[in-house]
PQR file with spaces between the fields and no chain letter, atoms N, CA, C, O and H, PARSE charges and radii, in Angstrom:
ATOM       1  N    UNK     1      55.604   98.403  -55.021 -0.4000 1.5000
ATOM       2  CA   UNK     1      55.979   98.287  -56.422 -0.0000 2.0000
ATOM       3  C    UNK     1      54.814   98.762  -57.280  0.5500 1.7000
ATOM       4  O    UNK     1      53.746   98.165  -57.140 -0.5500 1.4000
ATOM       5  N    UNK     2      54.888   99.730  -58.122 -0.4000 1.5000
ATOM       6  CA   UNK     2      53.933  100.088  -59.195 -0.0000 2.0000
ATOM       7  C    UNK     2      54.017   99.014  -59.894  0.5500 1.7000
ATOM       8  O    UNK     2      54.866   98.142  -60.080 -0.5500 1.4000
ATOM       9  H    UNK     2      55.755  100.214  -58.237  0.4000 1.0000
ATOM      10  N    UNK     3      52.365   99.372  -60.452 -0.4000 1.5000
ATOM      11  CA   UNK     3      51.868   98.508  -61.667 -0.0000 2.0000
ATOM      12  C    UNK     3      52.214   98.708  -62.855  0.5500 1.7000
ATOM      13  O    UNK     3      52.720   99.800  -63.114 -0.5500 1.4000
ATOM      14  H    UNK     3      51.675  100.079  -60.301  0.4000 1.0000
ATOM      15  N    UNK     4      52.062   97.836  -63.792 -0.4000 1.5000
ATOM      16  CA   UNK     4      52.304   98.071  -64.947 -0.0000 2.0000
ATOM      17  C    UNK     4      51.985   97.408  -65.927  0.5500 1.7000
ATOM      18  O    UNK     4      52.262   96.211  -66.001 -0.5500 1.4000
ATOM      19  H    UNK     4      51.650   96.949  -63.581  0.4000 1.0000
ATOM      20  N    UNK     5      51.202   98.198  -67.072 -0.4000 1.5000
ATOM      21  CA   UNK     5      50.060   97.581  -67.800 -0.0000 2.0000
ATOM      22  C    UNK     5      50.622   96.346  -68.796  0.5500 1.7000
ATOM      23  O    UNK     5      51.586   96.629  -69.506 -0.5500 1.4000
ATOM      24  H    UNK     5      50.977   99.171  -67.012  0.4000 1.0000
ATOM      25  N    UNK     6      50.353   95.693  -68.836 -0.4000 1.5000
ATOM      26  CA   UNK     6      51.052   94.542  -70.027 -0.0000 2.0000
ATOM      27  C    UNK     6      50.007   94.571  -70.873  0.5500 1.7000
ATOM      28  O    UNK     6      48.961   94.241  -70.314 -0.5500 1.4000
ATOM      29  H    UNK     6      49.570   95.463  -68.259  0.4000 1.0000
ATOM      30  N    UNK     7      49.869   94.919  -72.327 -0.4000 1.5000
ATOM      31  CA   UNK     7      48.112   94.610  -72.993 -0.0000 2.0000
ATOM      32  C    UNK     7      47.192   94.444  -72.241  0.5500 1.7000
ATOM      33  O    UNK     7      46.561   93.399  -72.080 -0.5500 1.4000
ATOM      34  H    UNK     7      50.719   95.187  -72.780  0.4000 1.0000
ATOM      35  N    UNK     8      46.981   95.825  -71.530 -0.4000 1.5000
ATOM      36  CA   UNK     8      45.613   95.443  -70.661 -0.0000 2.0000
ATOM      37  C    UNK     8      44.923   96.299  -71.746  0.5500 1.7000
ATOM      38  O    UNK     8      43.818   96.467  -71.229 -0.5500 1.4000
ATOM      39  H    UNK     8      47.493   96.674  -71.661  0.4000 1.0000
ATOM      40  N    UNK     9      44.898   96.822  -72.707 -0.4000 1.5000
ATOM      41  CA   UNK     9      43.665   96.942  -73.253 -0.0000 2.0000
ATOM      42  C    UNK     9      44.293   96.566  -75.184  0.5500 1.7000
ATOM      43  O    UNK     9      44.235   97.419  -76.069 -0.5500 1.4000
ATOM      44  H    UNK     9      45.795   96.686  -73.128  0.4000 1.0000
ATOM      45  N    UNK    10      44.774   95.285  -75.368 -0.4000 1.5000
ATOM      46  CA   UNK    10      45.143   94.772  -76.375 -0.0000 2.0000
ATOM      47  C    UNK    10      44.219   95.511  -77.959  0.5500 1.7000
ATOM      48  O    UNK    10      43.087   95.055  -78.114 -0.5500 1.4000
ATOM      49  H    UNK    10      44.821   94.592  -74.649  0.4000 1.0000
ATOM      50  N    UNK    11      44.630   96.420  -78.878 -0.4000 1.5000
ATOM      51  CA   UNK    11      44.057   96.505  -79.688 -0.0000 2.0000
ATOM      52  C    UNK    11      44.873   96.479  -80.812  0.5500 1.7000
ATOM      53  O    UNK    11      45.976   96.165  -80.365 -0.5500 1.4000
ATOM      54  H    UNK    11      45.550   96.790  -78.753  0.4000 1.0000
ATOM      55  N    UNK    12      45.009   96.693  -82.535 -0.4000 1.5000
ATOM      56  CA   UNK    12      45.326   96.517  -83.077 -0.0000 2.0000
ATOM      57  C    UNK    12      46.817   96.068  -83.069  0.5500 1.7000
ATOM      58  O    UNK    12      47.402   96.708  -82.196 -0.5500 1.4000
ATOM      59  H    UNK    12      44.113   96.949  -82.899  0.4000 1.0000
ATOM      60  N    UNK    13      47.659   95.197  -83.723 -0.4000 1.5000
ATOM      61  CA   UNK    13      48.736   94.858  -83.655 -0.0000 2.0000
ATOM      62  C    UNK    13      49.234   95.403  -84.672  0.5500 1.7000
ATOM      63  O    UNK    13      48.495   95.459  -85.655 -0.5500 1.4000
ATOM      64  H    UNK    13      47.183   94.678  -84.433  0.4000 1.0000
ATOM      65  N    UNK    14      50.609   95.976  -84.790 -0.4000 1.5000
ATOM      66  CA   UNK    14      51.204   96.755  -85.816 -0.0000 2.0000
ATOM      67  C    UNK    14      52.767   95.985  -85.880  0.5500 1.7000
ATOM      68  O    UNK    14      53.360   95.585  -84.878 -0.5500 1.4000
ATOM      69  H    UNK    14      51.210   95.931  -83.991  0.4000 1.0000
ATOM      70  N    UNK    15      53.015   95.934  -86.562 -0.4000 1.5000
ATOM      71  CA   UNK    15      54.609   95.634  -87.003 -0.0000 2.0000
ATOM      72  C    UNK    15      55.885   95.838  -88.531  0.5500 1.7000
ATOM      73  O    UNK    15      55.513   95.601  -89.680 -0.5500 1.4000
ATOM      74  H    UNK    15      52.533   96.259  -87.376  0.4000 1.0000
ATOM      75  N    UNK    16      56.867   96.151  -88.308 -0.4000 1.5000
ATOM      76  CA   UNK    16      57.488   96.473  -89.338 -0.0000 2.0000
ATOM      77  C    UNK    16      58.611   95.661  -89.242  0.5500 1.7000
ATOM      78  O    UNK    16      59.168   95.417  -88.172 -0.5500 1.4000
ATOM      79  H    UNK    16      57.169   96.344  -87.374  0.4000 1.0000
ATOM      80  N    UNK    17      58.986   95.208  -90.387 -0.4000 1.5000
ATOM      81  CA   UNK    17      60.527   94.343  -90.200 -0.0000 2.0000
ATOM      82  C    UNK    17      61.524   94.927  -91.060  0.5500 1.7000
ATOM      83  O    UNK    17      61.483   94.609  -92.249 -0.5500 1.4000
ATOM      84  H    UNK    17      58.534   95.406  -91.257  0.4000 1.0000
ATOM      85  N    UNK    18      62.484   95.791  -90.632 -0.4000 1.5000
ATOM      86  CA   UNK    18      64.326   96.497  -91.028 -0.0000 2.0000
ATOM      87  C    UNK    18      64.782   95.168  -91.393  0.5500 1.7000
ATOM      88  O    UNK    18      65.413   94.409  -90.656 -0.5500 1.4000
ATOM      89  H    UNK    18      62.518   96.049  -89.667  0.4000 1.0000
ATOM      90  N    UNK    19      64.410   94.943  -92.604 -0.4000 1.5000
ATOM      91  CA   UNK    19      65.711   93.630  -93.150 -0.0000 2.0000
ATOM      92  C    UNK    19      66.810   93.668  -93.216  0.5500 1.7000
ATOM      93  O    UNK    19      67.467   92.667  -92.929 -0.5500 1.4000
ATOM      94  H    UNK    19      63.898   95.560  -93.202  0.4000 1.0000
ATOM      95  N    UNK    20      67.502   95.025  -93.684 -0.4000 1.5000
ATOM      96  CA   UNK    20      68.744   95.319  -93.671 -0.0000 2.0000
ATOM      97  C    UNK    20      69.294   95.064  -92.154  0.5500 1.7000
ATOM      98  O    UNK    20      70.292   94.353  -92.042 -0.5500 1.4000
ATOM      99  H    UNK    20      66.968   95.838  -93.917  0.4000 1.0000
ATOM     100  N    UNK    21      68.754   95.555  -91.103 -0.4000 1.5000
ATOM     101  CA   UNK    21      69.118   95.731  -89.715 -0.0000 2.0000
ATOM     102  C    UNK    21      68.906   94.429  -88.898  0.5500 1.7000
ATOM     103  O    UNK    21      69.357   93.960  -87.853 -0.5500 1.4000
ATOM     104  H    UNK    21      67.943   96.133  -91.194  0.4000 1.0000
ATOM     105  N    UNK    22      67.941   94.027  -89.929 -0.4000 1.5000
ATOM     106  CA   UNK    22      67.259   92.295  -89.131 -0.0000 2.0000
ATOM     107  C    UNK    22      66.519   92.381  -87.694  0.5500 1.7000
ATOM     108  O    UNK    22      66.584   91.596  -86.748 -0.5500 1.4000
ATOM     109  H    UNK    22      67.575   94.408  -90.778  0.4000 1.0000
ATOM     110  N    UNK    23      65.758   93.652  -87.842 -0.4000 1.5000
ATOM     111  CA   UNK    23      65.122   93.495  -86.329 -0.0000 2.0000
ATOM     112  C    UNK    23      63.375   94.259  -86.993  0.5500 1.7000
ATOM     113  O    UNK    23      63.096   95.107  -87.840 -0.5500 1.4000
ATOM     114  H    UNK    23      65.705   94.289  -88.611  0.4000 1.0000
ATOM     115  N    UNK    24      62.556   93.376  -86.040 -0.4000 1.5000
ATOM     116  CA   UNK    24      61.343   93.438  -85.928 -0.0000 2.0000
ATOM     117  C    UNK    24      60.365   93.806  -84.957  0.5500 1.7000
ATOM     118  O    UNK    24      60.032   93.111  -83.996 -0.5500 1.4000
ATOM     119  H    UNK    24      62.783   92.687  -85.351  0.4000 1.0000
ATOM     120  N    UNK    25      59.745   95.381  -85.372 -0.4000 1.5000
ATOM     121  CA   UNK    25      59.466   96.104  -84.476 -0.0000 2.0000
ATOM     122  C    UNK    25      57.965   95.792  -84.193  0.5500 1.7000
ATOM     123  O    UNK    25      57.485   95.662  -85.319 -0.5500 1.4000
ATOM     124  H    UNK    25      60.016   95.945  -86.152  0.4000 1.0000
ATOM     125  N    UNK    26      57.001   95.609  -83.303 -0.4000 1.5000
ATOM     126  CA   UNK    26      55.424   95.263  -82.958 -0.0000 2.0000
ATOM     127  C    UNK    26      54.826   96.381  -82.075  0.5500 1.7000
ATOM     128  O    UNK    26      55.200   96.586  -80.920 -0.5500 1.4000
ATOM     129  H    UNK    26      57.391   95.714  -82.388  0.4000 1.0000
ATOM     130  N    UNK    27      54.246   96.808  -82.457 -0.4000 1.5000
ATOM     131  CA   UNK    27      53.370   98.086  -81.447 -0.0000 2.0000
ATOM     132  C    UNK    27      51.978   97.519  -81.156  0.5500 1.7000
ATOM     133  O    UNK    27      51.567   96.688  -81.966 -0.5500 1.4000
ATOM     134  H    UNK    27      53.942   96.641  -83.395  0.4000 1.0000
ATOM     135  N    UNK    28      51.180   97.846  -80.112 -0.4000 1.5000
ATOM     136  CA   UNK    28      50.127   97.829  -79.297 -0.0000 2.0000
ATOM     137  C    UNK    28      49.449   99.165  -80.181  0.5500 1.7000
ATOM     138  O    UNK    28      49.682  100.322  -79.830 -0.5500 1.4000
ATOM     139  H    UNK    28      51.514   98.521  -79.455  0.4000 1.0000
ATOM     140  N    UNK    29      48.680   98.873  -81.234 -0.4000 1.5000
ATOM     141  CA   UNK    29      48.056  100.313  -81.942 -0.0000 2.0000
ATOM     142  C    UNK    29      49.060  100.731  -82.871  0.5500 1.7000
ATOM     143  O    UNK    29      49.882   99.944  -83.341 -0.5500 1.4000
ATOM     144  H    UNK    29      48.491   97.933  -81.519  0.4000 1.0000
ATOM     145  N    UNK    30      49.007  102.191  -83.203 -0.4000 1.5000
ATOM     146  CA   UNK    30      49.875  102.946  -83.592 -0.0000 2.0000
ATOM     147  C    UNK    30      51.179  103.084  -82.781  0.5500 1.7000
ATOM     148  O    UNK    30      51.384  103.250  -81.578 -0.5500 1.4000
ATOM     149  H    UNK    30      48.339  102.830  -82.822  0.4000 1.0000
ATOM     150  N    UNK    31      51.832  102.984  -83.640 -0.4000 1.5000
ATOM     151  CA   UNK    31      53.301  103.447  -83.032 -0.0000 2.0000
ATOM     152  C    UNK    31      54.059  104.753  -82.250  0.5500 1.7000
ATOM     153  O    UNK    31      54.673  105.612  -82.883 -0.5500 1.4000
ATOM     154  H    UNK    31      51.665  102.849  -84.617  0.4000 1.0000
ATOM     155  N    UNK    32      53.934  104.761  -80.955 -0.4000 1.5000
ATOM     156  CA   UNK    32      54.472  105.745  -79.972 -0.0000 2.0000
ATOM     157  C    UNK    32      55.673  105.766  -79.795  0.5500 1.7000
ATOM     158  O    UNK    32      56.475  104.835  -79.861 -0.5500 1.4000
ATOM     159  H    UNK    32      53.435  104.063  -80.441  0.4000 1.0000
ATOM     160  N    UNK    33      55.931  107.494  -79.422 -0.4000 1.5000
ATOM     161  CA   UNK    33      57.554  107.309  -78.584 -0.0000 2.0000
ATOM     162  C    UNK    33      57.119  106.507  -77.417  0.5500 1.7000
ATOM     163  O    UNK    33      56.029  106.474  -76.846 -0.5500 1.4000
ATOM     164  H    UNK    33      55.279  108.250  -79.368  0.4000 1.0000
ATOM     165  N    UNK    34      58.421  105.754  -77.158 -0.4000 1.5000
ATOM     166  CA   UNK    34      58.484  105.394  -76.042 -0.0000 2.0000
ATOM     167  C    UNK    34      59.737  104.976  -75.618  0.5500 1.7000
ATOM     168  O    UNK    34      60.703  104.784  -76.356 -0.5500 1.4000
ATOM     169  H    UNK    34      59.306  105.780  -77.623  0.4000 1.0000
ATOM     170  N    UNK    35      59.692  104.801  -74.073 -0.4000 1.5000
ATOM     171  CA   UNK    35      60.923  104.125  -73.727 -0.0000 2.0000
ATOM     172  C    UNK    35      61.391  102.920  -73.733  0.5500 1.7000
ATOM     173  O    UNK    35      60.907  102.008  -73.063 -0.5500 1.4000
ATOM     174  H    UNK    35      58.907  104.957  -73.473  0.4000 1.0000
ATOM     175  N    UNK    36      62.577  102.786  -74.648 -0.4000 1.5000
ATOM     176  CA   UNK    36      62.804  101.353  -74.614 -0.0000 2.0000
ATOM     177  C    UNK    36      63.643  100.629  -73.257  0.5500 1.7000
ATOM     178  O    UNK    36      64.392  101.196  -72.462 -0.5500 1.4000
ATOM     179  H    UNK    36      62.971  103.527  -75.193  0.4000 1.0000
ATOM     180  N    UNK    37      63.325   99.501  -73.291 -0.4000 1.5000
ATOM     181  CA   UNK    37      63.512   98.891  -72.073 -0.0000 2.0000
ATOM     182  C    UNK    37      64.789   97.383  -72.202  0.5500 1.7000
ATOM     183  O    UNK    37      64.334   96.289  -71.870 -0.5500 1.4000
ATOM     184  H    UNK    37      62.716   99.040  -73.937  0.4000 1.0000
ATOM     185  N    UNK    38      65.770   97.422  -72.512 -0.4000 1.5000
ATOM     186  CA   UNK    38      66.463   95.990  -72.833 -0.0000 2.0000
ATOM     187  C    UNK    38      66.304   95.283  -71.794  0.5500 1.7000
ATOM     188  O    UNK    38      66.698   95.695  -70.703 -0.5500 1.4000
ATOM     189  H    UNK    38      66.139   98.311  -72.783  0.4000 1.0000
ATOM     190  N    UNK    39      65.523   93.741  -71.982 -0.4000 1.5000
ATOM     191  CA   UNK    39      65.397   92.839  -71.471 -0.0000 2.0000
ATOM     192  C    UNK    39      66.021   91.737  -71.229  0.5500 1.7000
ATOM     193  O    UNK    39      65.776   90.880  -70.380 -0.5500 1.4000
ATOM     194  H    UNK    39      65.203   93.407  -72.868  0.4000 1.0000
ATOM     195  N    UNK    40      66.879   91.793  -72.045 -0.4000 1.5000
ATOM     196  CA   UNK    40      67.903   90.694  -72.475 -0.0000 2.0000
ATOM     197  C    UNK    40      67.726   90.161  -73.840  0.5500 1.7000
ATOM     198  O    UNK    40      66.716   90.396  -74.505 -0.5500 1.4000
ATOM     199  H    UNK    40      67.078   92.489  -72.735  0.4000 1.0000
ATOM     200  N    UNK    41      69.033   89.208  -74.387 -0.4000 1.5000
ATOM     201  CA   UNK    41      68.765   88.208  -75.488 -0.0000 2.0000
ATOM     202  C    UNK    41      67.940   89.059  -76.356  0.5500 1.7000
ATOM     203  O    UNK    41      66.877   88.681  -76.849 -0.5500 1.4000
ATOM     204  H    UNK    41      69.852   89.017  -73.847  0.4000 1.0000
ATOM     205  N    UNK    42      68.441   90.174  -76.521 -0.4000 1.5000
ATOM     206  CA   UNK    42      68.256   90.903  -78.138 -0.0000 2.0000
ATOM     207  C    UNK    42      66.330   91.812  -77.861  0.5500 1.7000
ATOM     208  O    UNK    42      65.889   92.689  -78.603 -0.5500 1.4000
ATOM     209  H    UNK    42      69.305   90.481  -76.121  0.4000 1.0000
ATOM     210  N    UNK    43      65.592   91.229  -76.632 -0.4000 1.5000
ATOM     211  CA   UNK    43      64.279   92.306  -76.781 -0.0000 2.0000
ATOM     212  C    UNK    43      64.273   93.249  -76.435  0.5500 1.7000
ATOM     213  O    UNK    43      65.271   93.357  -75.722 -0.5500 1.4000
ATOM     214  H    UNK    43      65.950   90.517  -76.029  0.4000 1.0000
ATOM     215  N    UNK    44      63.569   94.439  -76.467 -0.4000 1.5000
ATOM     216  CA   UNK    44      63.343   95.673  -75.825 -0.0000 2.0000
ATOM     217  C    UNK    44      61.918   95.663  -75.921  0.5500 1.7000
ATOM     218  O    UNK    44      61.199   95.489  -76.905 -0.5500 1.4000
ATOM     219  H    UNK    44      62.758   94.351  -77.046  0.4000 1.0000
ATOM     220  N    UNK    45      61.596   95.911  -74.559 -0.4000 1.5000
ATOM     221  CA   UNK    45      60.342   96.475  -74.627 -0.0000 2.0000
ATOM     222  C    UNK    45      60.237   98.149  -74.687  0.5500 1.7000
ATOM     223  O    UNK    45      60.947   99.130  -74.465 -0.5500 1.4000
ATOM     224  H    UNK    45      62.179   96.053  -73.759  0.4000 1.0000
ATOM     225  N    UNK    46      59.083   97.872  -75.069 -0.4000 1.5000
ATOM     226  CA   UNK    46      58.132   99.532  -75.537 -0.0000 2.0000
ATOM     227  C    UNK    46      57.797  100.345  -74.595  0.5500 1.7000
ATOM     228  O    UNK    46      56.976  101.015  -75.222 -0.5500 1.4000
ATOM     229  H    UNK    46      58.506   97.076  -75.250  0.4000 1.0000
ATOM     230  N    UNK    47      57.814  100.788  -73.565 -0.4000 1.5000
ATOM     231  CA   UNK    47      57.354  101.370  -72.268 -0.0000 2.0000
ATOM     232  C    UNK    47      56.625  103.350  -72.332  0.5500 1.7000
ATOM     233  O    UNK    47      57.306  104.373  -72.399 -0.5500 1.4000
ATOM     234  H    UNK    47      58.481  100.244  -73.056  0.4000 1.0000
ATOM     235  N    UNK    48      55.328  103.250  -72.288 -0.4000 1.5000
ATOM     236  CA   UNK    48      54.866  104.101  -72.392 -0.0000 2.0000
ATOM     237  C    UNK    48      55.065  104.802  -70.823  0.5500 1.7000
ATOM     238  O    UNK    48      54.180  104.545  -70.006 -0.5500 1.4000
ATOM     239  H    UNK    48      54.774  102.419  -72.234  0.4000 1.0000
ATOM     240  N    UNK    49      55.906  105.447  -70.507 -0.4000 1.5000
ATOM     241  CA   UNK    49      55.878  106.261  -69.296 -0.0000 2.0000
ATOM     242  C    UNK    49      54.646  107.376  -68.594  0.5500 1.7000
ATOM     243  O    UNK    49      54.928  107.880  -67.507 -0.5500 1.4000
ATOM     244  H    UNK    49      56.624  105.656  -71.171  0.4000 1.0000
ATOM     245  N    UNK    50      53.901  107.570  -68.956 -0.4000 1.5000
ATOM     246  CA   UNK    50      52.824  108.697  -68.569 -0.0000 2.0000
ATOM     247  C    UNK    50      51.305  107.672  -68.668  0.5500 1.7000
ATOM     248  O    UNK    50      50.308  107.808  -67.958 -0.5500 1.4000
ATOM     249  H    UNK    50      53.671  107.160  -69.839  0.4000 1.0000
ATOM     250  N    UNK    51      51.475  106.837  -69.570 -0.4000 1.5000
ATOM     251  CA   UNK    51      50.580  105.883  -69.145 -0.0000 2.0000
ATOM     252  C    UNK    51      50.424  104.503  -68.570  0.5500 1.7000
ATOM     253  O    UNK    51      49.411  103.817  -68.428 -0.5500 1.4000
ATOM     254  H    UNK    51      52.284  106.726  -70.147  0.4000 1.0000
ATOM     255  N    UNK    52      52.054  104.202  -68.187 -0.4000 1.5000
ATOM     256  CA   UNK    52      52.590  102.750  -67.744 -0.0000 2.0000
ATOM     257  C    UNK    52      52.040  102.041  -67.918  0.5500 1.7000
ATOM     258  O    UNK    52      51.379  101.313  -67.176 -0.5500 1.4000
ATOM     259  H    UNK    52      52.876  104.759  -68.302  0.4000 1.0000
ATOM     260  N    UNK    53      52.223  102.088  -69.296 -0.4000 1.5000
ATOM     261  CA   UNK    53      51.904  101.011  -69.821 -0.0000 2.0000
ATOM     262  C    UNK    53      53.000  100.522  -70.869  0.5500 1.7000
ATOM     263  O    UNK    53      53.746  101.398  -71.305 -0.5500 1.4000
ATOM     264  H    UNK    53      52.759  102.679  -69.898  0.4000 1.0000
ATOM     265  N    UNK    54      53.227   98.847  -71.448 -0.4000 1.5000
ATOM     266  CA   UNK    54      53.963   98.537  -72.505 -0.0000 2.0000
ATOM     267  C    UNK    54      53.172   98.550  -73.706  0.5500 1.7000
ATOM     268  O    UNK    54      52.001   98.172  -73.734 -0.5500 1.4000
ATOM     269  H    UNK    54      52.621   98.135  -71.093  0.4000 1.0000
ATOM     270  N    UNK    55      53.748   98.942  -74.599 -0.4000 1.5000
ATOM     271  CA   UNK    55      53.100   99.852  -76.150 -0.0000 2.0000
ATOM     272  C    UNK    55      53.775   98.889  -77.192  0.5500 1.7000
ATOM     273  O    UNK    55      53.207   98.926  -78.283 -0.5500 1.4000
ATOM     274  H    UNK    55      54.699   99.250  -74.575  0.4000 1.0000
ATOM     275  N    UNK    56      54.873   98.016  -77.121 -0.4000 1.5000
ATOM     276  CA   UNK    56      55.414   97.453  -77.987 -0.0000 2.0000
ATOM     277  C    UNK    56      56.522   96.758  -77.691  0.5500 1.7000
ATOM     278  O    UNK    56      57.154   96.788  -76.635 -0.5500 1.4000
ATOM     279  H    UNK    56      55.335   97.986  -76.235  0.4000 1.0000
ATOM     280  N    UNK    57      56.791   95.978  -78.899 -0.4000 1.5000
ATOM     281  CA   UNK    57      58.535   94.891  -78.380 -0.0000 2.0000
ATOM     282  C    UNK    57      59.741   95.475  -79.695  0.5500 1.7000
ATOM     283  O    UNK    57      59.352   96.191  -80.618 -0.5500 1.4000
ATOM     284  H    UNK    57      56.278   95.954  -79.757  0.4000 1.0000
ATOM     285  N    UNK    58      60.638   95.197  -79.612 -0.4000 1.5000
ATOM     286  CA   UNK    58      61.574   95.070  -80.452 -0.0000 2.0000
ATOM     287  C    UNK    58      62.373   94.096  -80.290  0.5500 1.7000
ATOM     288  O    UNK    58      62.874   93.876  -79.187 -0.5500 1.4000
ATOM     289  H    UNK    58      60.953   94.615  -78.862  0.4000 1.0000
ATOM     290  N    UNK    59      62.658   93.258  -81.483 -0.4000 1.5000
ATOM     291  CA   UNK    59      63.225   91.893  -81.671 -0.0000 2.0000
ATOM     292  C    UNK    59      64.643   92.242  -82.769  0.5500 1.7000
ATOM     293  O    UNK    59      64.604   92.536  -83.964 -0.5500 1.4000
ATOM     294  H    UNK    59      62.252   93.437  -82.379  0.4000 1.0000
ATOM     295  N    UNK    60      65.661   92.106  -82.006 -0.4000 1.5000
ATOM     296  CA   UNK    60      67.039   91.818  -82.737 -0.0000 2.0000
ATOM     297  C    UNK    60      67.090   91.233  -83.203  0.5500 1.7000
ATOM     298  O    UNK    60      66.737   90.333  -82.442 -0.5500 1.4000
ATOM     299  H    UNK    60      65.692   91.867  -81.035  0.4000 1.0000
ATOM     300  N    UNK    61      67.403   90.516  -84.630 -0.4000 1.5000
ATOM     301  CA   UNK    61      68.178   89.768  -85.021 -0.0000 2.0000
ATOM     302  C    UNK    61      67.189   88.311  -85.281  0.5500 1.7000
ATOM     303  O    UNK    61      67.388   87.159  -84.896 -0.5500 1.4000
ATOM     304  H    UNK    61      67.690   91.248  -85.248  0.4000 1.0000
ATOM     305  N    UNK    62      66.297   88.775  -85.924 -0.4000 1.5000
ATOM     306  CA   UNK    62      65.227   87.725  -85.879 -0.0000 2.0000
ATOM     307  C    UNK    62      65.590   86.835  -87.095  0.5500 1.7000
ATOM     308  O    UNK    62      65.799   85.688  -86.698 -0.5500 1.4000
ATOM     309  H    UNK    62      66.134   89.710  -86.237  0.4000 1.0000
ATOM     310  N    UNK    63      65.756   86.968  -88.572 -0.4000 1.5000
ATOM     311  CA   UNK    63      66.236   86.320  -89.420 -0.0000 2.0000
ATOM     312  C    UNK    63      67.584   85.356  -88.756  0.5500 1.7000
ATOM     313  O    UNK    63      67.677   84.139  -88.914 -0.5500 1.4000
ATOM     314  H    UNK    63      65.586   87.900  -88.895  0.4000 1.0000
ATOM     315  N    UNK    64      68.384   86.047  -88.137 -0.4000 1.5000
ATOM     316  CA   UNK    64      69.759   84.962  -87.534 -0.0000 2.0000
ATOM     317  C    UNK    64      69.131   83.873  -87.060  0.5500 1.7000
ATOM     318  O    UNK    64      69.173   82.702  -87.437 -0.5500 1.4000
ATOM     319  H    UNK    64      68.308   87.035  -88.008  0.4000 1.0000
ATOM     320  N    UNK    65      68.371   84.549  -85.932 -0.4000 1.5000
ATOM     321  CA   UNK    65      67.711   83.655  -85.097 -0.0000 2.0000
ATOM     322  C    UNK    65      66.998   82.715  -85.671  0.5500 1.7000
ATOM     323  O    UNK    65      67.320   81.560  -85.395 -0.5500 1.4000
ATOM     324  H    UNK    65      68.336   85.500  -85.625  0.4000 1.0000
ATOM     325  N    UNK    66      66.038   82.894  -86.458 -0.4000 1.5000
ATOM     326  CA   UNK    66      65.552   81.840  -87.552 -0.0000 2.0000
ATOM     327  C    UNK    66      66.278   80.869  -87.745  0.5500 1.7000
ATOM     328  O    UNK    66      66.068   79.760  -87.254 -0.5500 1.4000
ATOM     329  H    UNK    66      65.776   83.833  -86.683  0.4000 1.0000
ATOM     330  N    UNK    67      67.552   81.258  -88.738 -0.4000 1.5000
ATOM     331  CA   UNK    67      68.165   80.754  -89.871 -0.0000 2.0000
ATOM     332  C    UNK    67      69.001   79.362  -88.710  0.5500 1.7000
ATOM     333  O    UNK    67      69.143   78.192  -89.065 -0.5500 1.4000
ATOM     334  H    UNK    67      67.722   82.159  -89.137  0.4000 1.0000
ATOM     335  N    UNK    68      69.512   80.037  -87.092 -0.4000 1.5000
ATOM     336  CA   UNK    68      70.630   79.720  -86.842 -0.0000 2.0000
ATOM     337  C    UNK    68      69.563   78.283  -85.887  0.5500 1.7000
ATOM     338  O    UNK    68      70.138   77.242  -85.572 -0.5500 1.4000
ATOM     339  H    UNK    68      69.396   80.988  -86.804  0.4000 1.0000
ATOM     340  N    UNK    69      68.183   78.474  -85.591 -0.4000 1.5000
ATOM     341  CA   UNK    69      67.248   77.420  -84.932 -0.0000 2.0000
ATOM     342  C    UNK    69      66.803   76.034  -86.156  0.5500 1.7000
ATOM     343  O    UNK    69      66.677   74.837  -85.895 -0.5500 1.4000
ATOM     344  H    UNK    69      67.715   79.320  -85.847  0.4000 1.0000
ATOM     345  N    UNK    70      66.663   76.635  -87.317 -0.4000 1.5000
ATOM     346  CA   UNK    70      66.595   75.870  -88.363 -0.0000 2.0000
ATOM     347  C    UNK    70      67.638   74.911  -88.720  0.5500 1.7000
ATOM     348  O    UNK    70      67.356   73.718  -88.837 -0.5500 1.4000
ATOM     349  H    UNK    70      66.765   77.607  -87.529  0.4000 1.0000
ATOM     350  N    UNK    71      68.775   75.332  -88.894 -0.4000 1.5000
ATOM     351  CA   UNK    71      70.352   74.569  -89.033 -0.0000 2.0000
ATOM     352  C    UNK    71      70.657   74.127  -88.169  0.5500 1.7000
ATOM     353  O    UNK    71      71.653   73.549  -88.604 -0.5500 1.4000
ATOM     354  H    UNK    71      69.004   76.301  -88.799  0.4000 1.0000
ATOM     355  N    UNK    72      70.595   73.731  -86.515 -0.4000 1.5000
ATOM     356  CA   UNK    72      70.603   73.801  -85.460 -0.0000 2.0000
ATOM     357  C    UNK    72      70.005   72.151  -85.964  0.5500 1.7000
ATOM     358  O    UNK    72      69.037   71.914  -86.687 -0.5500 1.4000
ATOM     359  H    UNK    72      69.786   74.200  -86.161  0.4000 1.0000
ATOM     360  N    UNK    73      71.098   71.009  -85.202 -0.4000 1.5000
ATOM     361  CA   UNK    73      70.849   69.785  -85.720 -0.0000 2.0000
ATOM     362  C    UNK    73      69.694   69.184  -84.428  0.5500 1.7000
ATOM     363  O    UNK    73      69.743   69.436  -83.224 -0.5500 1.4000
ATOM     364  H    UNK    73      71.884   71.202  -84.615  0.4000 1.0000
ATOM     365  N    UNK    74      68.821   68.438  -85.078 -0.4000 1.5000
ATOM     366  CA   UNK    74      67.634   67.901  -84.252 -0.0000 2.0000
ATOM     367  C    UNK    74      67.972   66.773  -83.166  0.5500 1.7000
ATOM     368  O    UNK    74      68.582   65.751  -83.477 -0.5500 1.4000
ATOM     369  H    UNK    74      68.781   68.234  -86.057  0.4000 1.0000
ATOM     370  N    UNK    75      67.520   67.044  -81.849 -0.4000 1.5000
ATOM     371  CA   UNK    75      67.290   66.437  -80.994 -0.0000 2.0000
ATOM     372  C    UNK    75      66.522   65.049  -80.593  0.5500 1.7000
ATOM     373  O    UNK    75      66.486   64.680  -79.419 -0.5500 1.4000
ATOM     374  H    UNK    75      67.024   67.875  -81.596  0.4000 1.0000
């Protein structure tokens, strides 16, 4: 099984949030093409192919998710 870098060399954190779209994008540095990867439950990872490494996440639906953990009656 190949390796594959998870923040092995962690540097600046970058992120943008599509309100309209409700998803919140995070890059490792500047923002690369890359391949996205669905993980399940709304993430994708960032997958830099030529340097295997992961470059970033993408988060679906993060305001829902908020709104719907908040209203969500306590335990």
């Amino acid at each position: 099984m190949a390796t594959v870098k998870i923040l092995d060399n962690p540097g600046q954190m970058n992120w943008d949030y599509d309100e309209e779209a409700d998803v919140l994008y995070i890059s490792v540095g500047d923002p690369v093409q890359a391949l996205g990867v669905d993980i399940g439950e709304g993430l994708i990872l960032r997958y830099d192919e030529p340097k295997n490494e992961v470059v970033g996440i993408t988060i679906l639906g993060v305001r829902s998710r908020l709104m719907h953990e908040l209203e969500a009656p306590k335990k």
